[in-house]
C-alpha positions in Angstrom: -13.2 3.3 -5.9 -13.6 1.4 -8.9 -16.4 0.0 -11.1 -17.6 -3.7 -10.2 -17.5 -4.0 -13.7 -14.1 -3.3 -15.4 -13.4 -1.3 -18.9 -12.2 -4.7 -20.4 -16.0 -6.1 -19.5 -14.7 -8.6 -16.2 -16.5 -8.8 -13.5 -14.1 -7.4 -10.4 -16.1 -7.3 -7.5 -14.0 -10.4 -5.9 -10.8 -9.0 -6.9 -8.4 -8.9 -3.9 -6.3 -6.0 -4.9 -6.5 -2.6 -4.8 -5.8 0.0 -7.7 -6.4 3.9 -8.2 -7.7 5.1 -11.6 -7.5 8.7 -13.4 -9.5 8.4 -16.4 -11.4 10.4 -19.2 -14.7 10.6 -18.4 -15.9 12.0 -21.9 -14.0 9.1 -23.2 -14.8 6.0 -20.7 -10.6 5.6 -21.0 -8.3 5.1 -18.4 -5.2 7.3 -18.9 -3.2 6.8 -15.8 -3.0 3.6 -13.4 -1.4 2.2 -10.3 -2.2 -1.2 -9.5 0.0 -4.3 -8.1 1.8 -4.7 -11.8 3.4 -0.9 -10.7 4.2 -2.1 -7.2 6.3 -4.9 -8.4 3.5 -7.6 -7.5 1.9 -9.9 -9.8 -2.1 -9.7 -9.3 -3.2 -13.4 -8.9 0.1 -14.5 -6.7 0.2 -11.7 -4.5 -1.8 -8.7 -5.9 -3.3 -8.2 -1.9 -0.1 -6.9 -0.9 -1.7 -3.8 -2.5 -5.2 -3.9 -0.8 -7.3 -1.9 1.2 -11.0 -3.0 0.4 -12.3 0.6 2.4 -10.8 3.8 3.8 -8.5 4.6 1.0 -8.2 7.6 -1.3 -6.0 9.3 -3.8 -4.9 12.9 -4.3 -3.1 14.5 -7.3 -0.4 17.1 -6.4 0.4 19.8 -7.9 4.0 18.5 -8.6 1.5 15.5 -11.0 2.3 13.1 -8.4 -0.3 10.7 -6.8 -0.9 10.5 -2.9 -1.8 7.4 -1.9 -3.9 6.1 1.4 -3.7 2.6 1.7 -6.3 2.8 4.8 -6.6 -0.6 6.1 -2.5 -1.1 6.0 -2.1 2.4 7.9 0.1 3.2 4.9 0.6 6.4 2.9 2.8 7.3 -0.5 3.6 9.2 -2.6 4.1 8.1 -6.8 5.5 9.9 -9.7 3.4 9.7 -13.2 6.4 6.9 -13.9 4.8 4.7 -10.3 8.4 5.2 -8.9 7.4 5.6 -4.9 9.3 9.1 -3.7 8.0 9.5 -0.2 6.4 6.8 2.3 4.5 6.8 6.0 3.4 3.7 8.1 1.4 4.3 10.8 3.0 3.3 13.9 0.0 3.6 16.2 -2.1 0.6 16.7 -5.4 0.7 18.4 -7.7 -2.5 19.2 -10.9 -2.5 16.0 -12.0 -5.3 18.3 -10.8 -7.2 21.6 -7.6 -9.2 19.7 -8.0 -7.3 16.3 -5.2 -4.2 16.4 -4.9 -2.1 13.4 -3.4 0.8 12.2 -5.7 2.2 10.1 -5.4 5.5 8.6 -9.2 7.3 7.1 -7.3 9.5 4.9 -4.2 11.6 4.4 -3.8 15.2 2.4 -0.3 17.0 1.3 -0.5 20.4 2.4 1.8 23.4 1.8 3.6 24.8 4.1 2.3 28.1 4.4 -1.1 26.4 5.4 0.2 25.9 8.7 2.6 29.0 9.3 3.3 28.3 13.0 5.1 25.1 12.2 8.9 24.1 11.7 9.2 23.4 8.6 11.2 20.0 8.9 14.2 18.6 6.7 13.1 16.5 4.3 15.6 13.0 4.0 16.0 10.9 1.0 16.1 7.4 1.8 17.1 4.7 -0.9 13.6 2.1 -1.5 13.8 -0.8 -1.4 13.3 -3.6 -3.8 10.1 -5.8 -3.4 11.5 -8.4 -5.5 14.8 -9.2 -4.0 14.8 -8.0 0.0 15.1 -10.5 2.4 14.6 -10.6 6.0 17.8 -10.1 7.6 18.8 -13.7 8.6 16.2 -15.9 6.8 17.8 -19.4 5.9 20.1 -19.3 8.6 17.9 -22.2 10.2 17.4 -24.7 7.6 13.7 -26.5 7.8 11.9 -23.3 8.9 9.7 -21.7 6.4 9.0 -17.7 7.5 6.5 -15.4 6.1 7.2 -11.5 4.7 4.8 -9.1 6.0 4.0 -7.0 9.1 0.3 -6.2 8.9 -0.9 -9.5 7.1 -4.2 -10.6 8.4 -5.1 -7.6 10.6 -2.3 -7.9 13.2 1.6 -7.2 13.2 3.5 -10.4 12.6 0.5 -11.8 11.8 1.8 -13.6 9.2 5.0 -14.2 10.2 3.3 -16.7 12.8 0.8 -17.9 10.2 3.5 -19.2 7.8 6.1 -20.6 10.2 6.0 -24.2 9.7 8.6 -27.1 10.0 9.0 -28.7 7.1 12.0 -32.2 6.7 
């Protein structure tokens, strides 16, 4: 959670993105950050592509990389001290909040070792390759000229919510 009030002396209380702080406390500095600039995102175009306004936390490991809980998104991640993303989870599970309103949310995640939970297989672990924000495409866009299609899953608290907010016909 951050200040409403931001070290440079703006006022961020309407700011629609999210972003998790270490900082000196003795000092009033930040020292590490990962905001939307990190992400890929630029904050006034589409900095709420990196949002959760509640339910969120942050852990440091003891490898210095940052768990992530985007809670409103369902979405957990891990960063190194660079902001390169090395592990990812969506939630898959969607409940109704409301009557019409599913969501995914997740409270909050922790990494645990192992040996916490001796019983358990411990699992491969798979490398996948990430992908670039800035250059994916949904497979076939622009095959049908005059249709204008939206990028997101979980955009305004349902899946392919905004996929049918943004499809318009355009000559």
């Amino acid at each position: 959670m951050t200040p409403a009030i931001a070290p440079t002396g703006v006022n961020t209380v309407h700011r629609d993105y999210s972003r998790v702080l270490q900082f000196d406390p003795a000092a009033f500095e930040i020292t590490w950050e990962y905001t939307p600039v990190e992400t890929g995102f630029t904050p006034l175009a589409d900095g709420s592509k990196f949002y959760s306004p509640y339910i969120s936390s942050a852990q440091r490991l003891p490898n210095g990389n940052t768990l992530i809980t985007e809670g409103c998104d369902g979405r957990v991640f891990e960063v190194t001290p660079s902001h390169q993303v090395v592990w990812e989870y969506i939630n898959p599970y969607f409940r109704d909040m409301a009557p019409g309103f599913p969501t995914n949310m997740v409270y909050r995640a922790y990494c645990i070792p192992y040996d916490w939970v001796p019983q358990a297989e411990r699992r491969p672990e798979i490398g996948i390759e990430p992908v670039d924000v800035t250059t994916w495409r949904v497979p076939g866009a622009g095959r049908r000229p005059g249709l204008l299609a939206g990028v997101g899953s979980h955009e305004h608290g349902r899946p392919g919510g905004a996929q049918k907010a943004c499809r318009r016909r355009y000559t």
